[in-house]
MIPA-900316 format. One record per residue: x, y, z of N, C-alpha, C in turn. Coordinates in Angstrom, 2 decimals, decimal comma, always signed. Last residue first. Layout:
BEGIN
{node {X; Y; Z}; {X; Y; Z}; {X; Y; Z}},
...
//
This chain:
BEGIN
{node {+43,19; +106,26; +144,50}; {+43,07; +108,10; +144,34}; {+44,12; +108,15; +144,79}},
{node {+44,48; +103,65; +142,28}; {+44,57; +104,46; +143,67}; {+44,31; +105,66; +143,51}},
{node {+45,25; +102,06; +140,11}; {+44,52; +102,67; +140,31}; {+43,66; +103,50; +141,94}},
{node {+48,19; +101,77; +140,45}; {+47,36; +103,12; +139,23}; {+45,99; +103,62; +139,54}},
{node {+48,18; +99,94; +141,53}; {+48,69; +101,20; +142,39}; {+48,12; +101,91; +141,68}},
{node {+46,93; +97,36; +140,42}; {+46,23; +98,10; +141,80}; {+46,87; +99,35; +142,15}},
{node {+48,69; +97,36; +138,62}; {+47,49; +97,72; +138,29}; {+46,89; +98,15; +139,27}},
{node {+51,63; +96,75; +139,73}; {+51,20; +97,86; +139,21}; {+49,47; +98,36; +138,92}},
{node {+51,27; +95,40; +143,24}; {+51,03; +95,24; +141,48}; {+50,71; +96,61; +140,93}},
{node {+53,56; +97,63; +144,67}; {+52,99; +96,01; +145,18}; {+52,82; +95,66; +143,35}},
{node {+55,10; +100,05; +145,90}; {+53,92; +100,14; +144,82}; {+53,28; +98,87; +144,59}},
{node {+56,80; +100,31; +148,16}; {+56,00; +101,01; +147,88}; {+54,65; +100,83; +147,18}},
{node {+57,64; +97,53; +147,12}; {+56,96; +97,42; +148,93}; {+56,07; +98,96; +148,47}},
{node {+59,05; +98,10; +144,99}; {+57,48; +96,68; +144,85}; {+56,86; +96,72; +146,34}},
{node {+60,85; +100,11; +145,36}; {+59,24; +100,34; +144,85}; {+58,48; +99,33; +145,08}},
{node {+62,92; +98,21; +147,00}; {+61,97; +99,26; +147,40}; {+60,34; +99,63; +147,07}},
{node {+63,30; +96,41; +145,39}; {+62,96; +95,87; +146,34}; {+61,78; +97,36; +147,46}},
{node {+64,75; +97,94; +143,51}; {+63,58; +97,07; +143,21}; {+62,58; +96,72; +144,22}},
{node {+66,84; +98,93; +144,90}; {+65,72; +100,01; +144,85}; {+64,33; +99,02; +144,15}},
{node {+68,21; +96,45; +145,77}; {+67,48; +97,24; +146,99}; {+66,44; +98,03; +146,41}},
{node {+69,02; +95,69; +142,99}; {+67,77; +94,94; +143,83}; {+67,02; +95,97; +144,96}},
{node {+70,72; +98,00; +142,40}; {+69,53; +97,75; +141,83}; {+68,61; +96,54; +142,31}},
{node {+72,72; +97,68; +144,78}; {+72,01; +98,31; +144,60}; {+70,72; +98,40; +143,89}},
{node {+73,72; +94,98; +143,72}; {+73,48; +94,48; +145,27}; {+72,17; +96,27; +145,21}},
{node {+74,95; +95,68; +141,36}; {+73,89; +94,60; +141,47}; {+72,86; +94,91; +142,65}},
{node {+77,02; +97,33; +140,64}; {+76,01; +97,86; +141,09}; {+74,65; +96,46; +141,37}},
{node {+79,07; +94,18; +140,42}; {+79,28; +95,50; +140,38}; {+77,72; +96,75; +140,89}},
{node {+77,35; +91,63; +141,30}; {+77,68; +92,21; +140,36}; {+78,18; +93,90; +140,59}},
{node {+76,03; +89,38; +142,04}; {+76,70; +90,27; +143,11}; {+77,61; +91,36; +142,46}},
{node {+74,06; +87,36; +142,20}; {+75,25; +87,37; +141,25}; {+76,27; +88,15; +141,73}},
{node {+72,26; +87,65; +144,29}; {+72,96; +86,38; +144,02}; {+74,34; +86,93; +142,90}},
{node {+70,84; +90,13; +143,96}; {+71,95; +89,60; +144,89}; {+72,71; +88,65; +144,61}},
{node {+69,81; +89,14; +141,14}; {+70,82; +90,33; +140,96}; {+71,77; +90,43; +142,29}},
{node {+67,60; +87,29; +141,75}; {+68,87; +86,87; +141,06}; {+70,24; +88,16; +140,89}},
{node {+65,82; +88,44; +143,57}; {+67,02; +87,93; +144,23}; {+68,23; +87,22; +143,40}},
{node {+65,00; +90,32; +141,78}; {+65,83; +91,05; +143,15}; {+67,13; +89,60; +143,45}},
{node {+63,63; +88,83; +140,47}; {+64,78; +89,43; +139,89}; {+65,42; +89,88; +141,11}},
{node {+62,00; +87,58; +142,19}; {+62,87; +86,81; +141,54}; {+63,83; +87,61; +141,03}},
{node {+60,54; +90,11; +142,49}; {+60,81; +89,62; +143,69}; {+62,43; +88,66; +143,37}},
{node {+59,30; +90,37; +139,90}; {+59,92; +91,52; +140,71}; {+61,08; +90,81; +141,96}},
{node {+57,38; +88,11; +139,30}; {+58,60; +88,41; +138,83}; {+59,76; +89,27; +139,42}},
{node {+55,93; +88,85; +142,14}; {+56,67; +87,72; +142,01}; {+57,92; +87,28; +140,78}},
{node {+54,65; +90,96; +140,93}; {+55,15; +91,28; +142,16}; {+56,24; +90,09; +142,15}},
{node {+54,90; +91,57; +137,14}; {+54,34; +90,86; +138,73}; {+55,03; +91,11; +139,43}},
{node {+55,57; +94,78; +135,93}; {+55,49; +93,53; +135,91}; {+55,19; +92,91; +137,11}},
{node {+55,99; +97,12; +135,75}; {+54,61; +96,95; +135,53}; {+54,59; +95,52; +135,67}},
{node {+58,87; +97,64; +137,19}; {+57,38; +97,69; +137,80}; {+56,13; +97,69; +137,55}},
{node {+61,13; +97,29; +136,39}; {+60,06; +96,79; +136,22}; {+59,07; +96,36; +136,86}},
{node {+62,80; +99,99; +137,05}; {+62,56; +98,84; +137,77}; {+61,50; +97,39; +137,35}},
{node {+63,99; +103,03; +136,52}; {+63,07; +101,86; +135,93}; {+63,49; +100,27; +136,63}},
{node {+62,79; +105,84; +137,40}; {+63,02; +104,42; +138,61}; {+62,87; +103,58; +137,42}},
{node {+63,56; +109,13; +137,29}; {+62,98; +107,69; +136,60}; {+63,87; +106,66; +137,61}},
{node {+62,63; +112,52; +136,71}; {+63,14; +111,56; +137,57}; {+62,40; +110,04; +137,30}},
{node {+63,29; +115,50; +135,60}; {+62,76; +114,33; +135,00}; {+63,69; +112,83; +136,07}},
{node {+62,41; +119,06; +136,45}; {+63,29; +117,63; +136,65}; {+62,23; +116,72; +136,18}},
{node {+63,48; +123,06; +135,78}; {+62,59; +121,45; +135,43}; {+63,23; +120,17; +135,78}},
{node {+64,61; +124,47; +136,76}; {+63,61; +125,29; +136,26}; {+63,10; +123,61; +135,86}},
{node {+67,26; +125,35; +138,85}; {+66,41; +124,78; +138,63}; {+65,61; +124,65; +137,78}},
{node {+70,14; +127,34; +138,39}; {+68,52; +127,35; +138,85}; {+67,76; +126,61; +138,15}},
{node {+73,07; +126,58; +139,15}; {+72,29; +126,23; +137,73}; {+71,00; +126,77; +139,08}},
{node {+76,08; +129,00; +139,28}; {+74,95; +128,04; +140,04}; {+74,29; +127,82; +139,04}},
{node {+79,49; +127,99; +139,30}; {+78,61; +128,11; +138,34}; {+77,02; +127,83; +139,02}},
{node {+82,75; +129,36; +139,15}; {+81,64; +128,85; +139,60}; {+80,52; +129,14; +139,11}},
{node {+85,94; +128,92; +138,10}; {+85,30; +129,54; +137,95}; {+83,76; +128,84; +138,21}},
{node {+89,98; +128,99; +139,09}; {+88,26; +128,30; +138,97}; {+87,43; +129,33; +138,59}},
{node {+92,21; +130,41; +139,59}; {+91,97; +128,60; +138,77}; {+90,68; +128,50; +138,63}},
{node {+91,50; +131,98; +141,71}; {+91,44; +133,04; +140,71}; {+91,94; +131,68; +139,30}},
{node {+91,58; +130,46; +144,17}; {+90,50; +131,06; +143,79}; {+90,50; +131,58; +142,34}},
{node {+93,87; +130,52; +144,88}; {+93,58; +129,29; +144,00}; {+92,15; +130,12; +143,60}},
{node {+94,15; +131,84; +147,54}; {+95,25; +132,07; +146,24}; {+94,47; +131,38; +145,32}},
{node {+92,81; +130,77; +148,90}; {+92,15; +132,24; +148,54}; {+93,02; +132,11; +147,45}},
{node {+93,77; +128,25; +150,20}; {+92,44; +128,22; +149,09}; {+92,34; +129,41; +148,69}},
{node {+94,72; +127,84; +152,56}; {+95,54; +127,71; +151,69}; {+94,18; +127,80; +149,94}},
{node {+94,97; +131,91; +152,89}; {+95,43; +130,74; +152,82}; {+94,80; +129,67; +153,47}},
{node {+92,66; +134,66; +151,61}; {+93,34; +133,62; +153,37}; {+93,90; +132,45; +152,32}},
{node {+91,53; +135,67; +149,84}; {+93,56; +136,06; +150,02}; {+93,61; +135,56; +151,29}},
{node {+88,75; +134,75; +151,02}; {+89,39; +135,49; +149,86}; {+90,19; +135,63; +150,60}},
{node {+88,38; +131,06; +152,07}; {+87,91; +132,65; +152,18}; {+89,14; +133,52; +151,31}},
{node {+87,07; +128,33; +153,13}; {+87,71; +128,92; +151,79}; {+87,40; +130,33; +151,86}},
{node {+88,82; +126,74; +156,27}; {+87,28; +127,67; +155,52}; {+88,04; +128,30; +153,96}},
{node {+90,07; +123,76; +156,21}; {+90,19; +125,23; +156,24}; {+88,94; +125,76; +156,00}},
{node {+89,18; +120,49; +157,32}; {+89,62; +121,32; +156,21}; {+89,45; +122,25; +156,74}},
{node {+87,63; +119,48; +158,96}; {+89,16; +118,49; +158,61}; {+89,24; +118,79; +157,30}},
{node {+84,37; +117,76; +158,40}; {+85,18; +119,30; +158,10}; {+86,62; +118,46; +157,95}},
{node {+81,97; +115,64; +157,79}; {+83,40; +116,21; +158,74}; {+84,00; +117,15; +159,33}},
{node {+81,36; +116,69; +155,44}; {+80,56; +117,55; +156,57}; {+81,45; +116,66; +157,86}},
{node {+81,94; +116,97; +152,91}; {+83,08; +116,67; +153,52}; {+82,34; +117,04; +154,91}},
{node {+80,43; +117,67; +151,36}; {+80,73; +116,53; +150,46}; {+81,69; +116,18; +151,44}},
{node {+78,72; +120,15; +152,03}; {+77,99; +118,70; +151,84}; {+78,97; +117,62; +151,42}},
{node {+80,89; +121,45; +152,60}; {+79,96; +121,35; +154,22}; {+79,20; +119,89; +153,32}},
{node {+82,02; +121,80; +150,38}; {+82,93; +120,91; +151,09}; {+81,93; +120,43; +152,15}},
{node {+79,75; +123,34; +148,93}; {+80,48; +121,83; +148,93}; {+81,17; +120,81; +149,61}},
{node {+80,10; +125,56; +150,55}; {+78,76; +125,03; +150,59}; {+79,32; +123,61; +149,84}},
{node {+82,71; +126,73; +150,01}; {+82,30; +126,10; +151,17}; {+81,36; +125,52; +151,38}},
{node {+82,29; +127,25; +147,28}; {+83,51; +125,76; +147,67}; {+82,97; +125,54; +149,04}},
{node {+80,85; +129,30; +147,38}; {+79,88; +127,91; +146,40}; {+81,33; +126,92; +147,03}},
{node {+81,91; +131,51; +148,23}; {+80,76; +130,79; +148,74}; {+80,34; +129,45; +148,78}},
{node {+84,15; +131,33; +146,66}; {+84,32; +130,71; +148,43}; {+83,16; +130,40; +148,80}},
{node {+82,53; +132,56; +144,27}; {+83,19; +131,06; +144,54}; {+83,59; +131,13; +146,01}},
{node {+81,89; +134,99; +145,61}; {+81,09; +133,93; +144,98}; {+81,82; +132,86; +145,10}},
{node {+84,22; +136,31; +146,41}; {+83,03; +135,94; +147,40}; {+82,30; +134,96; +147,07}},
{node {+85,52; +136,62; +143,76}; {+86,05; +135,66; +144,51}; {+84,72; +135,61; +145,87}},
{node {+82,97; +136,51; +140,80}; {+83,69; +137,48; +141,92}; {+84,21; +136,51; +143,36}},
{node {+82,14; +135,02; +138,94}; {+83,37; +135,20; +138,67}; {+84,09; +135,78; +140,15}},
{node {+79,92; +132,32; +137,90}; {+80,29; +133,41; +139,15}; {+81,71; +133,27; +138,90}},
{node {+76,84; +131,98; +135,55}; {+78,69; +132,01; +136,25}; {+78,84; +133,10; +137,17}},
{node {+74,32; +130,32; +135,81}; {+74,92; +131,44; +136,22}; {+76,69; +131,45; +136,53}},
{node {+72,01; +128,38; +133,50}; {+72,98; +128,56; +134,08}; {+73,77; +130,14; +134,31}},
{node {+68,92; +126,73; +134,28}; {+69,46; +128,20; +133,94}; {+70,76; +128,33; +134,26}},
{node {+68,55; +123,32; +134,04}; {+68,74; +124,61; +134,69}; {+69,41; +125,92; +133,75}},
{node {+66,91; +120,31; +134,65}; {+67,08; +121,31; +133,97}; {+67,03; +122,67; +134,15}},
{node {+68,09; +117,15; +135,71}; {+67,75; +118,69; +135,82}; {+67,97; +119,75; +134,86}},
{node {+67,42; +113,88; +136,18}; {+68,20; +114,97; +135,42}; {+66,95; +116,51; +135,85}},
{node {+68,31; +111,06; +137,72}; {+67,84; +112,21; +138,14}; {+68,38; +112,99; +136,79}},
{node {+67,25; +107,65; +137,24}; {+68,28; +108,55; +137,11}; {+67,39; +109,88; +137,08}},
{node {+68,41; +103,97; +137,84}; {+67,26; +105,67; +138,63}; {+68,37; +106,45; +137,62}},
{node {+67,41; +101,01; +135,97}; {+68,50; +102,21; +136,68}; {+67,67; +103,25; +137,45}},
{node {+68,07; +98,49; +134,19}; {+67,57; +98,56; +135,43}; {+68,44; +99,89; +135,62}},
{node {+67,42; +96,67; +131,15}; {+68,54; +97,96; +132,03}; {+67,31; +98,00; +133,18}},
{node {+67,37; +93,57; +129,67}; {+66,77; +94,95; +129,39}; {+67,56; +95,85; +130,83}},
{node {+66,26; +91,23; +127,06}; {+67,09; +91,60; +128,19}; {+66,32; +93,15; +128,36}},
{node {+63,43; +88,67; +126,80}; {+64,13; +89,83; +126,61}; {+64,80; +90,82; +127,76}},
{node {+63,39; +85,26; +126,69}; {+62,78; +86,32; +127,30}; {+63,78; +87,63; +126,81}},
{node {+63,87; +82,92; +124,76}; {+63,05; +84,03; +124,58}; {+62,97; +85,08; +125,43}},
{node {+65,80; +81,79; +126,56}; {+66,13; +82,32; +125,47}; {+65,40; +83,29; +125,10}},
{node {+63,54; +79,75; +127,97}; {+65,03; +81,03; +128,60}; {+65,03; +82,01; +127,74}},
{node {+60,29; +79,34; +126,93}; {+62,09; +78,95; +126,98}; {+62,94; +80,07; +127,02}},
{node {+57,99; +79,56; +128,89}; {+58,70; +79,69; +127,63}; {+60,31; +79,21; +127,69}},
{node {+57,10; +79,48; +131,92}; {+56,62; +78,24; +130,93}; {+57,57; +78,53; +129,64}},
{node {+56,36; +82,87; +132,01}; {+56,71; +81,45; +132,76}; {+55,96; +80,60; +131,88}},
{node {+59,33; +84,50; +129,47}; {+57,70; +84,10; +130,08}; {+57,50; +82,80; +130,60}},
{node {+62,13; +85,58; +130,76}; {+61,24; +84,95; +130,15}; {+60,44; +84,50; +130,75}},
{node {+63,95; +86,90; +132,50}; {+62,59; +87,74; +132,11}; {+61,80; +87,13; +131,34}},
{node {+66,31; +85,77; +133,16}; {+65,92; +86,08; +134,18}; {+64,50; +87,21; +133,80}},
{node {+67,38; +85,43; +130,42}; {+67,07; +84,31; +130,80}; {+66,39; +84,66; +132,33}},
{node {+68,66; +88,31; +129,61}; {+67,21; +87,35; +128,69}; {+66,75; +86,32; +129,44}},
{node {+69,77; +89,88; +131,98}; {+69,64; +89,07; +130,78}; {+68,30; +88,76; +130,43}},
{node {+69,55; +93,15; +132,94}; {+69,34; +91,86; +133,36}; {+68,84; +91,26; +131,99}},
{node {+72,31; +95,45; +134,16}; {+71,79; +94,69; +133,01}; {+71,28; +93,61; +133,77}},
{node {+72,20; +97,83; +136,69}; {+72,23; +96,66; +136,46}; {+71,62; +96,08; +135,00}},
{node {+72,37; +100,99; +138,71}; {+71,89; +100,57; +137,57}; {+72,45; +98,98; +137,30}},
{node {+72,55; +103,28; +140,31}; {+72,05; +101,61; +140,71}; {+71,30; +101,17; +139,44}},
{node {+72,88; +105,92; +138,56}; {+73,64; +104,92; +139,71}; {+72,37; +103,83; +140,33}},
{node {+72,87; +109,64; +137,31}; {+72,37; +107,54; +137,05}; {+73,51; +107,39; +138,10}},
{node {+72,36; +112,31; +136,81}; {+72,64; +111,93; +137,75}; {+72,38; +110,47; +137,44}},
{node {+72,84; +115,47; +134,78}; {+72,02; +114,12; +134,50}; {+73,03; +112,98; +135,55}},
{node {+71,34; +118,58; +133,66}; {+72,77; +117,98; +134,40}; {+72,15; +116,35; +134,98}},
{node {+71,72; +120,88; +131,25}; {+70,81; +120,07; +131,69}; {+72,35; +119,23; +132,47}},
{node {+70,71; +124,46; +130,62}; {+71,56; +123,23; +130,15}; {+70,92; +121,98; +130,98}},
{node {+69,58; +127,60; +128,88}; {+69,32; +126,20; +129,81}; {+70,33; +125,17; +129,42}},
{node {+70,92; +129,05; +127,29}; {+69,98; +129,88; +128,19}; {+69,57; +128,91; +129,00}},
{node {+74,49; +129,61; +126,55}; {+73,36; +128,77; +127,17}; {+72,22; +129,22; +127,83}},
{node {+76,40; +131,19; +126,44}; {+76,02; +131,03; +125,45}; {+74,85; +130,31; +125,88}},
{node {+78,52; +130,25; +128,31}; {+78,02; +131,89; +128,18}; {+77,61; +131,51; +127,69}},
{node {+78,96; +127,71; +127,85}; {+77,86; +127,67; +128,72}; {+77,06; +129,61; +128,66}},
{node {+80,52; +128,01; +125,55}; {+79,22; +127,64; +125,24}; {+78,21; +127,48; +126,56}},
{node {+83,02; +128,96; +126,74}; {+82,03; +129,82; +125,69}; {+80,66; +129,29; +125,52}},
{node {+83,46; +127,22; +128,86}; {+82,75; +128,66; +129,13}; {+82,48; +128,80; +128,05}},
{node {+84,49; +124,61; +128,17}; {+82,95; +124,57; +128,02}; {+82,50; +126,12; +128,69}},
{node {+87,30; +123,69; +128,91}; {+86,50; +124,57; +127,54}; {+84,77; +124,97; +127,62}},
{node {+88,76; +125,30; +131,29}; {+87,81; +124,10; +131,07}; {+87,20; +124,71; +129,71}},
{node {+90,50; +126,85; +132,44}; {+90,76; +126,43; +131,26}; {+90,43; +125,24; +130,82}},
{node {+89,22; +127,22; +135,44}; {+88,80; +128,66; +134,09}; {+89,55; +127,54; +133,07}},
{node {+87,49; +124,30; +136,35}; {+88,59; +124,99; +135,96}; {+88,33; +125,86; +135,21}},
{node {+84,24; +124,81; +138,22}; {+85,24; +124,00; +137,01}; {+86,15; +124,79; +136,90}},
{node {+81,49; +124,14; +140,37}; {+82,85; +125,07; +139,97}; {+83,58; +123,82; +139,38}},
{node {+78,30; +124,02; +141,50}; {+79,77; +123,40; +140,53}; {+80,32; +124,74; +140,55}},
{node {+74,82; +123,98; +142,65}; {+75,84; +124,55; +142,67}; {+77,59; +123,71; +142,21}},
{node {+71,67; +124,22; +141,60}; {+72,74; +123,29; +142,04}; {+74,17; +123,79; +142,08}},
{node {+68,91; +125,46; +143,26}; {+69,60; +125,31; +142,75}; {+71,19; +124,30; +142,71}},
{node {+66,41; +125,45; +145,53}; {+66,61; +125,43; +144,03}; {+67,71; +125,60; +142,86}},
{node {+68,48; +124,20; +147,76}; {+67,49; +124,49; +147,70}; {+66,93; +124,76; +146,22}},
{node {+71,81; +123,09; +146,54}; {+70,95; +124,46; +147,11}; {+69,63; +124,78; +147,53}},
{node {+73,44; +120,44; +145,74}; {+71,72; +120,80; +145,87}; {+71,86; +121,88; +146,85}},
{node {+76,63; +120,22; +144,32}; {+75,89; +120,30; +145,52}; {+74,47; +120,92; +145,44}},
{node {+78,12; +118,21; +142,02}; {+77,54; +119,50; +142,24}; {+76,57; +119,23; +143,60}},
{node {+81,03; +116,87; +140,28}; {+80,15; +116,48; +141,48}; {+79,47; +118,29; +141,73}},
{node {+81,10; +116,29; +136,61}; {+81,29; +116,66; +138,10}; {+80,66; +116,91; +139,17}},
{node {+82,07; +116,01; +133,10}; {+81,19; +115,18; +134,86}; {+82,02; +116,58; +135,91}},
{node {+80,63; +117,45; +130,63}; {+81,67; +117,53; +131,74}; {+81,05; +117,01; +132,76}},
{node {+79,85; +117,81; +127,12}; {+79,57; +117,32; +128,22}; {+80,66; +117,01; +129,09}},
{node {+78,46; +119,66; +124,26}; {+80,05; +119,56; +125,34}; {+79,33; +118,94; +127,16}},
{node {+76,70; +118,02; +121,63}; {+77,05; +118,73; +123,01}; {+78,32; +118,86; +123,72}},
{node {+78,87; +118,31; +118,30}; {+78,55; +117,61; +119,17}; {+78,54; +118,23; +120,79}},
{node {+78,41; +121,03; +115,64}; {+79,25; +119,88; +116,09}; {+78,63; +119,29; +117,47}},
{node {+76,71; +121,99; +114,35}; {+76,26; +121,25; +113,64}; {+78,15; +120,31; +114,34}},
{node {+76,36; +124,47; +115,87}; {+75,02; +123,43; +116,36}; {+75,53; +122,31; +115,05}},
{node {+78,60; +125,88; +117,96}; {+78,32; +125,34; +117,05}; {+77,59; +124,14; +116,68}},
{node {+78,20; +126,07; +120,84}; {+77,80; +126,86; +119,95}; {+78,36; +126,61; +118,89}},
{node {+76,91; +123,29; +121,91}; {+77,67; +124,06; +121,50}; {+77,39; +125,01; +120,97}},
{node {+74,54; +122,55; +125,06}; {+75,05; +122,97; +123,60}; {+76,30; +123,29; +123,25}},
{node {+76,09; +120,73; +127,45}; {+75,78; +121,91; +127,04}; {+75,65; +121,94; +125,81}},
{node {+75,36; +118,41; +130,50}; {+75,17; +118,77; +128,86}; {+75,13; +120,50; +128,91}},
{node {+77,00; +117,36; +133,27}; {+76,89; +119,11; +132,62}; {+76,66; +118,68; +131,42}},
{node {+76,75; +114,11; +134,93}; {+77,19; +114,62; +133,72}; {+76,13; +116,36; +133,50}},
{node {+77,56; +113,95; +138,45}; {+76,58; +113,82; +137,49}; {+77,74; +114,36; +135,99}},
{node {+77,07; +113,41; +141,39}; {+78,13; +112,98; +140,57}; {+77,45; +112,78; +139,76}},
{node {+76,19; +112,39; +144,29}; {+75,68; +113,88; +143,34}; {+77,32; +114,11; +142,58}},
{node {+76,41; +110,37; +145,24}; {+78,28; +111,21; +145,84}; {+77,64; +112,33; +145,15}},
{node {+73,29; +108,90; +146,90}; {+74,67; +109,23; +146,16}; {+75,83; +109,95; +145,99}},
{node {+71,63; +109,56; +148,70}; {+72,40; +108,43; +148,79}; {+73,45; +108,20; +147,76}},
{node {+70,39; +112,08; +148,32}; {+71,45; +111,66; +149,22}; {+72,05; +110,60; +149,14}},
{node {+68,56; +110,77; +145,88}; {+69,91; +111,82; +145,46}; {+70,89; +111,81; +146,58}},
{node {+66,76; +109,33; +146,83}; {+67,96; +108,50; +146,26}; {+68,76; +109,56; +146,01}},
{node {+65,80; +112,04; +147,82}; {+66,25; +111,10; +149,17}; {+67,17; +110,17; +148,65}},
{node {+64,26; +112,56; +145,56}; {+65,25; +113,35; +146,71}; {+66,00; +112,90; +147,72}},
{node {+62,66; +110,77; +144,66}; {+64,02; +111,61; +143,93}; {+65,08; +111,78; +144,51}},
{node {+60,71; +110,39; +146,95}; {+61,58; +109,71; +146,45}; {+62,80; +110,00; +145,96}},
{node {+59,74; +113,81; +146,89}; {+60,90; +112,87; +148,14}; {+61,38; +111,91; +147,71}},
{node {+58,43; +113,82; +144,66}; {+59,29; +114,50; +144,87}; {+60,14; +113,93; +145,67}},
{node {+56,89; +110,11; +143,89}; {+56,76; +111,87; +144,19}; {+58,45; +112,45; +144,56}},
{node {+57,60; +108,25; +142,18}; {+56,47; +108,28; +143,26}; {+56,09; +109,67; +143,50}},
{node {+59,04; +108,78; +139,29}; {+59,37; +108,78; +140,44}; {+57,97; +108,71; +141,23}},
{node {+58,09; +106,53; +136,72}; {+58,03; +107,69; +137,25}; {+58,53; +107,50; +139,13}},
{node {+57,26; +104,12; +135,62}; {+59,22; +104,09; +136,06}; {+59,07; +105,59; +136,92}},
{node {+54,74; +104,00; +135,27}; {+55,42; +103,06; +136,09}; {+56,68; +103,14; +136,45}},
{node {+55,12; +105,56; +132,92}; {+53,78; +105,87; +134,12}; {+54,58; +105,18; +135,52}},
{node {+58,20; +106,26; +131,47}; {+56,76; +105,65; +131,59}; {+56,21; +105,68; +132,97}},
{node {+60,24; +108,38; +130,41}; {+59,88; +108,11; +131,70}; {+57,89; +107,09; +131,16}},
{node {+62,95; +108,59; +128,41}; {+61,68; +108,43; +128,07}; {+61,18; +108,17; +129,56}},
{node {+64,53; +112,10; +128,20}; {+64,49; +110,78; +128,81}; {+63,05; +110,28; +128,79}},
//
């Protein structure tokens, strides 16, 4: 992922904090093991461990041979993302037309060591540490071996922790651009109200309070 100076995450907490605000609903790249056919890629929601991320997939999910097979894979998180036309980026004074379109998004990717877990302790582990983040309600069972209604099912799945080992985190927002362009786009993306719209203003709206004109933030000790 290309990350420029300006789309870079601020620091670690930023990342971390748009990651709560999402369902952590991402795309699994894996090689294949066959390098001259196409990655095997699987969505699914994975829970943050401290350094690691934790999934479980169906055993008759194809992607075990090639994750056995994987010494790193990579797992890739986007949401508040928005197209903004040509006519909401042209130069002041030029004509509409000229200005150039372009994507608005965050997106988290990780790069991890992947571990399968076969032994039923393992997976109850990794379902209950999901459900506590994806259901912290509760108004569910505990998942524990040969207890009902989840121990039986245990032996359908197969769990997977990734360890950490690298992240590439991007805000692109156009943030090398004026504060006052910045500002205008925010409010043409409320205005329209567009499917993720109402989101990609807020995080616009965010960095330009964090970061104001790009030139003065760069140059900050």
């Amino acid at each position: 992922m290309l990350i420029h100076p300006w789309d870079a995450s601020l620091d670690a907490t930023e990342w971390q904090e748009w990651l709560t605000t999402t369902d952590r609903f991402g795309v699994l790249a894996v090689n294949n093991v066959d390098p001259s056919q196409a990655p095997v890629l699987i969505p699914t929601h994975f829970t943050v461990a401290g350094d690691e991320l934790l999934v479980h997939l169906a055993r008759p999910n194809p992607v075990w041979r090639h994750l056995e097979a994987a010494a790193e894979v990579r797992l890739a998180v986007i949401g508040d993302y928005a197209y903004i036309p040509t006519y909401w980026r042209a130069k002041a004074g030029g004509p509409d037309e000229d200005g150039v379109p372009t994507s608005y998004y965050a997106s988290v990717q990780f790069v991890c060591r992947p571990t399968i877990v076969d032994d039923p302790e393992g997976k109850a582990g990794i379902l209950n540490a999901q459900l506590a983040d994806f259901q912290p309600e509760g108004r569910h069972a505990e998942v524990a071996v040969d207890e009902p209604p989840y121990g039986r099912m245990l032996s359908g799945i197969r769990g997977v922790r990734l360890t950490i080992v690298g992240i590439d985190a991007k805000f692109k927002y156009d943030d090398r651009n004026p504060a006052d362009h910045r500002e205008r786009v925010s409010d043409d993306l409320e205005r329209r109200g567009r499917a993720l719209d109402a989101g990609a203003a807020a995080q616009q709206r965010r960095r330009l309070a964090a970061i104001g004109e790009w030139d003065e933030f760069r140059q900050r000790p």
